[in-house]
C-alpha positions in Angstrom: 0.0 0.0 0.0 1.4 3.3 -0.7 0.2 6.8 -0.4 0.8 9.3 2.4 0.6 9.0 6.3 -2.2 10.3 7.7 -1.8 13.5 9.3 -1.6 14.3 13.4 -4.8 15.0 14.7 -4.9 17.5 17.3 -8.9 18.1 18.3 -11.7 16.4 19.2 -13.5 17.6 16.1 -11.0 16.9 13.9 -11.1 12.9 15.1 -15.2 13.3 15.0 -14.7 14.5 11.3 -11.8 12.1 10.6 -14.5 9.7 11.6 -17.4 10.4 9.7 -15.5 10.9 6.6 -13.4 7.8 7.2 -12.9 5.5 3.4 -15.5 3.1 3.2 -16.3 0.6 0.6 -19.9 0.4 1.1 -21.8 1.7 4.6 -20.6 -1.9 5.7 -16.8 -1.3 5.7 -14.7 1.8 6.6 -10.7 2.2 7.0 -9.5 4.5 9.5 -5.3 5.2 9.3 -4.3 3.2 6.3 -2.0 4.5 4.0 -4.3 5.4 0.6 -5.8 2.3 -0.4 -9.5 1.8 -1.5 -11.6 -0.1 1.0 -13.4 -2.0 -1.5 -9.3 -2.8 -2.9 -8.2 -4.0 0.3 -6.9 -7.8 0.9 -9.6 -8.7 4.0 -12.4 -6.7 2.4 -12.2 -9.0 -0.4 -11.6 -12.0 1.5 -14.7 -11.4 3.0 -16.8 -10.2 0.4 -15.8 -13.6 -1.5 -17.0 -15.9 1.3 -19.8 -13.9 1.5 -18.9 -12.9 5.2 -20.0 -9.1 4.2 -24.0 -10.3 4.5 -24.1 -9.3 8.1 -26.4 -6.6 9.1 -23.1 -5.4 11.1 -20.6 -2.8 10.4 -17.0 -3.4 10.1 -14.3 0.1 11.0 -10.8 -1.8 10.4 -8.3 0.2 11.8 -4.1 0.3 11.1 -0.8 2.1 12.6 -0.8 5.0 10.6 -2.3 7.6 12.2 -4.0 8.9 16.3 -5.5 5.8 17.8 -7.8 8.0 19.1 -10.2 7.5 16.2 -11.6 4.4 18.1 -12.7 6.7 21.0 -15.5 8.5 18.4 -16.3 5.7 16.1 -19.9 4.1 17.3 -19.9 1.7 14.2 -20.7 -2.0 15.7 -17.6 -3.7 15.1 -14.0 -2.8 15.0 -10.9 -4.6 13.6 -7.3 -4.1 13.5 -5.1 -4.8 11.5 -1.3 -4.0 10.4 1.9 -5.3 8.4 3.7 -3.1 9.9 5.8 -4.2 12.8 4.4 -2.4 15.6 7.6 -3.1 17.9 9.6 -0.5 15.8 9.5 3.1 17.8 7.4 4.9 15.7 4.4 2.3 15.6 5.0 1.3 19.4 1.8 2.9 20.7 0.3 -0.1 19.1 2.7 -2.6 20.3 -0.3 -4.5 22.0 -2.3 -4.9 18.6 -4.6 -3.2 19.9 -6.0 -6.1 22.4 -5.9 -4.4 25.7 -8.4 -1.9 23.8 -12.2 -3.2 24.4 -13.4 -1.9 21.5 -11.6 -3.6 19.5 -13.2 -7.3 18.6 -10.7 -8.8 16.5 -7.2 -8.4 15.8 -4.6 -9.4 12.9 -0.8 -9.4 13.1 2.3 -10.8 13.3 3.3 -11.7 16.3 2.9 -14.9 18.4 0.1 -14.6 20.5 -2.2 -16.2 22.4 -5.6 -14.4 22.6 -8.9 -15.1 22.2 -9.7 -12.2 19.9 -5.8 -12.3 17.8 -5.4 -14.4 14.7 -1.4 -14.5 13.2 -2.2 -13.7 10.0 1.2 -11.8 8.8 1.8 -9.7 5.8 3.0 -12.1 3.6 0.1 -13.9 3.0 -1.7 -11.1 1.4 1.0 -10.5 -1.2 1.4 -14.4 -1.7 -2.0 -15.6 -2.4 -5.2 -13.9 -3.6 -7.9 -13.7 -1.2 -10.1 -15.3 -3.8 -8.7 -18.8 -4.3 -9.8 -21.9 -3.5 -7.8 -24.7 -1.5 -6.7 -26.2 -5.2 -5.3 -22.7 -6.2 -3.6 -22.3 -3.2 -2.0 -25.6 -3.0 -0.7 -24.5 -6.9 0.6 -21.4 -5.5 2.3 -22.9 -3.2 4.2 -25.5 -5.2 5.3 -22.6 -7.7 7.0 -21.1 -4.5 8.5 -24.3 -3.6 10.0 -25.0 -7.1 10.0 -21.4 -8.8 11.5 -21.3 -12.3 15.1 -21.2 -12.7 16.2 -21.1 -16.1 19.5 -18.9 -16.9 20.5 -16.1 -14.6 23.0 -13.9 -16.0 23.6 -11.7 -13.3 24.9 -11.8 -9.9 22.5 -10.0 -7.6 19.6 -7.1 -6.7 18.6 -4.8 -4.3 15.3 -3.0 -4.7 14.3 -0.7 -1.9 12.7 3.2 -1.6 13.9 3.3 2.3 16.8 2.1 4.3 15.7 2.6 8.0 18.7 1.2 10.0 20.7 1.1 7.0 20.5 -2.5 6.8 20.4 -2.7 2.9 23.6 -0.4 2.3 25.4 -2.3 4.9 24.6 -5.8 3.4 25.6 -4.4 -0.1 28.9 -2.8 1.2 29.6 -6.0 2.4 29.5 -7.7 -1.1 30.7 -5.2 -3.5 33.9 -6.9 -4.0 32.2 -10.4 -5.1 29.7 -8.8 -7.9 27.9 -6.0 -8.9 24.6 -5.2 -7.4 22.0 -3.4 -8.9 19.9 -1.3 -6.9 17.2 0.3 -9.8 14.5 2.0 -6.9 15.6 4.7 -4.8 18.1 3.3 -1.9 21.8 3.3 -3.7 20.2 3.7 -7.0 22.4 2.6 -10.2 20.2 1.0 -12.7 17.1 2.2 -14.6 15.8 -1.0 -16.3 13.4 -1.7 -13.7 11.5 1.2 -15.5 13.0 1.2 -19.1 13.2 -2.8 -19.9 10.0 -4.5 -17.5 8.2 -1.5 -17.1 8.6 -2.0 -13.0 7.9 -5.6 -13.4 9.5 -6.4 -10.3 9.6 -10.0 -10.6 10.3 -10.1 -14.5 13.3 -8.2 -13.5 15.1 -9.9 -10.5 14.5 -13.1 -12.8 17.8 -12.5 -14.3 19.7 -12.7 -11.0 21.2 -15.2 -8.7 20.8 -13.2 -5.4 18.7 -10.6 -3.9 18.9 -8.3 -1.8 16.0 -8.2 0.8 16.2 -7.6 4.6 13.3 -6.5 6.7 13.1 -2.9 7.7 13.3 -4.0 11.0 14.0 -7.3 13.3 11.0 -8.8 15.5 10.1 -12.5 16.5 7.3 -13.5 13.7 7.8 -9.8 11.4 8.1 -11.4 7.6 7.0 -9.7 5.3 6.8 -9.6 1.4 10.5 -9.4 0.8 11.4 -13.1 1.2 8.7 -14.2 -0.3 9.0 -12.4 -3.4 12.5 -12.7 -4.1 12.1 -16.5 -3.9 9.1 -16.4 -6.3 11.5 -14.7 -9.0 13.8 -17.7 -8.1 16.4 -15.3 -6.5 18.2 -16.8 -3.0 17.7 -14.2 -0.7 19.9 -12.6 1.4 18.1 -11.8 4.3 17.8 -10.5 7.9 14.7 -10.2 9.8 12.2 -12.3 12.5 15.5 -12.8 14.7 16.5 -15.3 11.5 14.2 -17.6 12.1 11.3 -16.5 9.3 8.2 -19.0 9.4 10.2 -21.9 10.1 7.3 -24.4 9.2 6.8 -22.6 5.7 10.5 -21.4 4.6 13.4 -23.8 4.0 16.1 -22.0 5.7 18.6 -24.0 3.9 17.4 -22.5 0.7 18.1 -18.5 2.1 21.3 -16.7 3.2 20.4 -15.1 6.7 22.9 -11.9 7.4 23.4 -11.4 10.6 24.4 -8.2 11.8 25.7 -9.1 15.2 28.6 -11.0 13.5 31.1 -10.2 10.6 29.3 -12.2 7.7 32.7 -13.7 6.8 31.0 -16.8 6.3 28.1 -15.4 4.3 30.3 -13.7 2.5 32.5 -16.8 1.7 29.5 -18.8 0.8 27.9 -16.0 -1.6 31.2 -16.1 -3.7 32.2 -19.4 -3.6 28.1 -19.8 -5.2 28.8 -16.5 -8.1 32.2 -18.6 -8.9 31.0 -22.2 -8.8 27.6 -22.3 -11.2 27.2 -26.7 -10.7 26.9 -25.1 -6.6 25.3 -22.3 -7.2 22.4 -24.2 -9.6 22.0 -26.8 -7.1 21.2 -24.0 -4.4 18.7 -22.2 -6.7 16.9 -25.7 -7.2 16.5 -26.6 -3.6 13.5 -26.7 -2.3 12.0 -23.0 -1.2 9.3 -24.1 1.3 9.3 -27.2 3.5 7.3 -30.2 3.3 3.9 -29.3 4.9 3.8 -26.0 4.3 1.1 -26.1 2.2 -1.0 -27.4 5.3 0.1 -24.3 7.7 -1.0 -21.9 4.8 -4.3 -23.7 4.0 -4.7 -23.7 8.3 -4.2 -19.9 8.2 -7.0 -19.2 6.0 -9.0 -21.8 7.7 -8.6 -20.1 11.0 -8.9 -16.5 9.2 -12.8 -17.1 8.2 -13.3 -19.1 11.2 -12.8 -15.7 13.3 -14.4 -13.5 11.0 -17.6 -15.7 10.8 -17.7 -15.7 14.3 -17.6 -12.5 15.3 -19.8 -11.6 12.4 
């Protein structure tokens, strides 16, 4: 989602009129500190509209991080959700560090962490930019054998980095460390050097990282259980990514942590950096890393059981 942060709100009537003008997808469903994205657009709206969850007579305000939490004090719609991608452990989301659960006017809650709470469901980012919220069991079992086994083919090119921020510069760090083993190309804003993201694939971004071994992708930030797109889409275009994030243990009963390079920046790399050229200068290696195996045995299971437990909390506090 992209757009602009929500501005500070610093009356009472300007969180009553924040409120009643809210961004609603029908009188059923508003979005209250999102960054600008539709209602009717959104991931959970959809989800629900599609198992036709959106019957209820109810209301539905789903609340996010990006903006006074306030809001909930002068919303009187019936039923109020949160939800975030964000990790809300990082300083300038810690005022919802909680997910909102000590709040009572909250009835359900979506994030990343591991939590054990009657009105929580772990449902983390990544599953909203891996799978459509439309498919069935069949295209998600397909989905996730394209991720296991993504195509291959020939890469020419040793590794990306595509990024608009660098908060903790973790990405410059990880690419300083590796600019004597190949060239990186970094075509979005952070350390910029390449346009063909734009002038060849038209900011394809997984048409373009398909020509490269490695990329480039730590979180933002490090939490227990905060994965988000970044793994998952490097591995789709094939890539191995060089990653840091979820203390380096991302979704261990999904990802195959054999198949990833995890940086870690309490240590020197030296053996991550050792193993990334010893792959760029050895191709018989470096194909049989790109052909392993991206997600485990079973994971299809634990991303079917997601789902499964997603509708099962929305249809029962609907």
């Amino acid at each position: 989602m992209i757009g602009k942060i929500v501005s500070k709100i610093k009356t009472k009537q300007q969180l009553r009129r924040k409120v009643e003008v809210g961004n609603k997808a029908s009188d059923k469903v508003w979005l209250y500190n999102f960054w600008n994205v539709k209602a009717e657009e959104m991931w959970v709206t959809r989800f629900l509209k599609h198992r036709g969850l959106l019957k209820t007579e109810k209301r539905l305000s789903f609340y996010s991080v990006f903006g006074d939490k306030k809001l909930l004090d002068y919303d009187n719609r019936n039923l109020k959700i949160f939800i975030t991608g964000e990790n809300v452990h990082a300083h300038s989301f810690d005022s919802y560090a909680d997910n909102l659960l000590s709040s009572k006017e909250i009835g359900l809650s979506l994030g990343f962490d591991y939590l054990d709470n009657a009105k929580y469901v772990r449902f983390p980012l990544w599953l909203r930019t891996a799978f459509q919220p439309e498919w069935t069991e069949k295209e998600i079992i397909n989905r996730v054998e394209q991720l296991r086994f993504p195509k291959i083919g020939d890469r020419t090119k040793f590794a990306a980095m595509i990024a608009r921020y660098d908060w903790g510069n973790t990405r410059s760090q990880i690419c300083k460390a590796l600019e004597n083993v190949g060239d990186i190309c970094c075509p979005s804003k952070v350390l910029h050097n390449d346009e063909t993201l734009k002038t060849v694939y038209q900011d394809d971004k997984q048409a373009y990282l398909r020509q490269f071994c490695f990329n480039v992708c730590p979180e933002n930030s490090n939490w227990p259980g905060y994965v988000t797109e970044k793994v998952f889409d490097s591995i789709s275009a094939g890539c191995i990514p060089i990653y840091w994030g979820s203390d380096n243990k991302p979704e261990l009963d999904v990802l195959n942590q054999n198949a990833l390079i995890l940086w870690d920046f309490d240590a020197d790399n030296a053996k991550n950096i050792a193993k990334i050229e010893n792959l760029w200068n050895n191709k018989e290696v470096l194909y049989d890393m790109l052909h392993q195996p991206r997600l485990v045995d079973g994971a299809e299971d634990v991303i079917l059981a997601y789902f499964s437990r997603l509708e099962n909390a929305f249809a029962e506090l609907l």
